[in-house]
N, C-alpha and C positions, 0 to 999 in steps of 0.2 A: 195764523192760528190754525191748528188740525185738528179735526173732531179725533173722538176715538176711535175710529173707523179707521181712519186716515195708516197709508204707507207710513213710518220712521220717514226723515229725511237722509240720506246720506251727505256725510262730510267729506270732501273730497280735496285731499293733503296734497302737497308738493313739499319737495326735502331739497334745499339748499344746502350741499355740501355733501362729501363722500366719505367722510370719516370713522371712527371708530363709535364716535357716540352718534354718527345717524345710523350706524347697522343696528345699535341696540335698538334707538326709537321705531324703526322701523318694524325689528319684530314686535314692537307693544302696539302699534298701530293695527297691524297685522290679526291682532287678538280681539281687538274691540267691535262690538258690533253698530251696521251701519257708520263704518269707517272703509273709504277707500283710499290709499298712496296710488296716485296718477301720476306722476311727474317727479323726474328728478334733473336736478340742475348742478352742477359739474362744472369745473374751470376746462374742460376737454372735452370732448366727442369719446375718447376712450374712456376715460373713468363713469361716465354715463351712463356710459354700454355695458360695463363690469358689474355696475352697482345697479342697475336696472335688471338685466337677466339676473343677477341672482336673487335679485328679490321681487322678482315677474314685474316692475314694475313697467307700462306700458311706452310710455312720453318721455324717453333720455332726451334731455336737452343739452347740448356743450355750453350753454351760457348763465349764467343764474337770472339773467334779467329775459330770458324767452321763460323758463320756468315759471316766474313771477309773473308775468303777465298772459302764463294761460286761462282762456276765458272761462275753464271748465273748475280751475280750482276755489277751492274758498278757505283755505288756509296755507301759510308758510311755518315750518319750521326753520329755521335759521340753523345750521351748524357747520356754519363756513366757520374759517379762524378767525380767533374773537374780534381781534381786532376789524375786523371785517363788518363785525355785528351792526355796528349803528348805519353803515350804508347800505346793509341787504336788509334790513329792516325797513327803511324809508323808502329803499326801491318794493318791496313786497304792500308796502301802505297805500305809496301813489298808485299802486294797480290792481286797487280796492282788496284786498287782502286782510283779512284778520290773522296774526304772529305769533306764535310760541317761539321762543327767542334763547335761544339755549344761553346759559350763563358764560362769562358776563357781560350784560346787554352795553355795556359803553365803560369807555377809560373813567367817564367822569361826570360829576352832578351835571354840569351842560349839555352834553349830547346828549347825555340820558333823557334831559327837558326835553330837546329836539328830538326826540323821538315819541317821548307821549304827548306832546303838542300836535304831534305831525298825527297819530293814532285818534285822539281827542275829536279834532277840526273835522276829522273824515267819517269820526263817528264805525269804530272799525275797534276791538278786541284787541287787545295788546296782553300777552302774559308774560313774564320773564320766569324763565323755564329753571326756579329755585327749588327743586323737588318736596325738601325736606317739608316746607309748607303744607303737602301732604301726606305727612307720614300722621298714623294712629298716634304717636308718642307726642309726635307735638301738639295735638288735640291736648293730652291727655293733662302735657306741663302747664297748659295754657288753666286747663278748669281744676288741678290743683292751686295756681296761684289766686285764682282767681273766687276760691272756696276759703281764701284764707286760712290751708292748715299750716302755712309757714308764717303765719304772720303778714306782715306789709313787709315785699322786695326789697331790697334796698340797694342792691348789687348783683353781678355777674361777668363769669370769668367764662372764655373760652377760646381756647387753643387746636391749632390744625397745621401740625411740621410734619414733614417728610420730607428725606433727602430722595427727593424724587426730579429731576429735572432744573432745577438752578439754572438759569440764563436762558433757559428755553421760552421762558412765560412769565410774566408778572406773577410774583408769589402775593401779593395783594386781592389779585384779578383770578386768581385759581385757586387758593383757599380760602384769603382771607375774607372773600363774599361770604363763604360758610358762620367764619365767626359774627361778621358785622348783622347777618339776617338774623342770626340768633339771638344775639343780644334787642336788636329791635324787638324780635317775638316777643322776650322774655321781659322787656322792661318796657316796652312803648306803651300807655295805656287799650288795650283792646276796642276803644269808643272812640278813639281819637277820628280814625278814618284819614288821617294824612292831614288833617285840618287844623291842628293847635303847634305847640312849638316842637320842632324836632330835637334830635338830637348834636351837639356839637362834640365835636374831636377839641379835648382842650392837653394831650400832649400825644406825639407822636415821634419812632424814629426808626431805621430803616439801613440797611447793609444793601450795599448793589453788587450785582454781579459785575464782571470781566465786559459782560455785553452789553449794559446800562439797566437792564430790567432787574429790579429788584427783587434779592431772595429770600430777605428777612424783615418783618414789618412786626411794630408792637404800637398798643395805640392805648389810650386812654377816652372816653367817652361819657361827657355828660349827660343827662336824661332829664327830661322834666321832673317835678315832685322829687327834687333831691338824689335821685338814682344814678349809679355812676356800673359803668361796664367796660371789662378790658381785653384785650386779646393777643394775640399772639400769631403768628403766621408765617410758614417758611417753607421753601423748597429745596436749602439746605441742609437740614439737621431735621432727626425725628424727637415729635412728643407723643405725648400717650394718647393725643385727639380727643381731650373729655373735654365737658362745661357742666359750670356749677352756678348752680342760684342758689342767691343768702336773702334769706329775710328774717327778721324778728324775731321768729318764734321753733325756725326750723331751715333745712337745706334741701336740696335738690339737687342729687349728684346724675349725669348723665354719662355714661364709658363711652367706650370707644364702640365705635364709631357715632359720636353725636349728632352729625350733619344729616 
């Protein structure tokens, strides 16, 4: 505890991974106050060094597990390839670490568990880095539904195609996390807290790529309290990117870009 007197603490980051979305994170770290980036961790000693001087960062490490278990840090970003994600996460936990975990944090409900078990036990901050959660707008769907001028929810629809990359990445794992969090937002009760019954997938189906990873996904999804939500997801073919809420008494159209 700090009187008011008292220095700010500073937070002092390490960046797992060299990629395009750690230059972005890097410069919003960069902006915030009593936030320090000390360390970056890199599959090489070169990429370390590239991504470090350009963004003064002091402590290039070539390995992501020296990164991880520097003594100085108290948080990891995660934005190794995703599939990567659930093991630089548990290595960032074991070596006391609180995680911002760039999307999406695991293939699948299991490792997912294995990873906020593993956060839980240690008593250690886990966030799974879904932005949109903080955007203004999704405040805003949230206390229109929840004001009842549409009535009681009953459904939701939301789609996220681009012929952007097919076989490169799970089209599941790179958009379709957008649709799935939304429809959660939009339909899971608010009070729930993770605590009552979730949601089930009651149809689904799915086109694969040439390289097994899947570039087309549509899903059907039941919801407690009668509420059903569907979606759409592709790295083949473009849609228009919007989601819609139906309730009783009125809609809720969201455009492009909804995510």
């Amino acid at each position: 505890t700090m009187s008011n007197d008292s220095p700010p603490s500073v937070v002092r980051w390490a960046i797992l991974g060299t990629g395009s979305i750690a230059n972005d994170m890097v410069q919003i770290l960069k902006q915030l106050p009593d936030t320090q980036v000390i360390a970056i961790g890199s599959r090489s000693a070169e990429s370390a060094k590239r991504f470090g001087e350009k963004w003064g960062i002091p402590r290039q490490y070539p390995t992501y597990e020296q990164a991880a278990s520097d003594p100085d840090v108290d948080v990891c970003y995660i934005a190794t390839p995703s599939l990567r994600h659930p093991q630089d996460c548990l290595l960032a936990i074991r070596n006391g670490k609180a995680v911002l975990c760039e999307k999406s944090m695991a293939p699948d409900d299991e490792t997912a568990k294995q990873v906020l078990d593993a956060a839980r036990a240690a008593n250690l901050l886990f966030v799974h880095g879904v932005w949109s959660r903080f955007f203004p707008a999704m405040q805003k769907i949230r206390e229109i539904i929840v004001s009842g001028e549409i009535g009681t929810v009953r459904s939701a629809r939301a789609s996220f195609c681009q012929n952007d990359g097919a076989g490169s990445c799970s089209a599941l794992l790179e958009t379709g996390i957008y649709c799935a969090q939304f429809l959660q937002w939009v339909l899971e009760d608010p009070k729930d807290c993770g605590n009552g019954a979730g949601p089930v997938v009651k149809g689904a189906c799915h086109t694969l790529h040439e390289s097994s990873k899947d570039e087309h996904v549509s899903a059907i999804i039941e919801f407690p309290d009668k509420k059903m939500g569907s979606f759409e997801c592709s790295l083949a073919h473009c849609s228009d990117r919007s989601a819609t809420i139906y309730g009783s008494g009125g809609t809720i159209e969201v455009p492009f870009p909804f995510w």
